[in-house]
C-alpha positions, 0 to 999 in steps of 0.5 A: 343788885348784884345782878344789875350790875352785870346789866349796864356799866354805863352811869345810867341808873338800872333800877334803884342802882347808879353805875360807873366807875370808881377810884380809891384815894388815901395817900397823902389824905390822911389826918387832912379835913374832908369837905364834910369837917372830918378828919380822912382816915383811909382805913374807915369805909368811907367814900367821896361823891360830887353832891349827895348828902354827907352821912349818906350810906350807899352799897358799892359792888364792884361789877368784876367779882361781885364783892360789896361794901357799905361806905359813908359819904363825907367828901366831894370828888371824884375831880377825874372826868368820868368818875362817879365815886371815889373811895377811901383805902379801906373801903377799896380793899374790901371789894378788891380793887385796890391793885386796879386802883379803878373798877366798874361799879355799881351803888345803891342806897342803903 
């Protein structure tokens, strides 16, 4: 998938890969309700999508170093026009973009 990654960076699916771009949130979210009835903690490896299913696990590479990461869907967002994912803190750090605070990314499901 990795190799997809490097193919298109333009939200159109590329095999069984979606990619876009992706932001991380956290602060300010902690201990709050996310739209799925948990509690945020931004260290889990968690992420937001506008409608796939809760419970959800997909693989997020980020397209610049290659770095994955495994997360759980329990919110919705992004609410940033363009944006195909957000990420929790942890999840971010994990594949090196949280000094960004954005990255090209590709995901696929687990």
């Amino acid at each position: 998938m990795v190799a997809a990654a490097f193919v298109s960076l333009t939200g159109i699916s590329v095999a069984n890969a979606q990619c876009g771009k992706a932001s991380w949130y956290g602060p300010g979210f902690p201990g709050r309700s996310t739209a799925s009835g948990e509690r945020f903690n931004q260290s889990n490896l968690t992420a937001a999508h506008k409608y796939l299913p809760f419970g959800t696990k997909l693989k997020v590479t980020n397209a610049r170093n290659g770095k994955s990461v495994v997360v759980r869907i329990n919110d919705r967002g992004p609410y940033v026009r363009g944006r195909l994912l957000d990420l929790s803190k942890g999840a971010a750090t994990q594949i090196g973009m949280v000094r960004s605070g954005s990255a090209s990314v590709c995901i696929a499901k687990v």
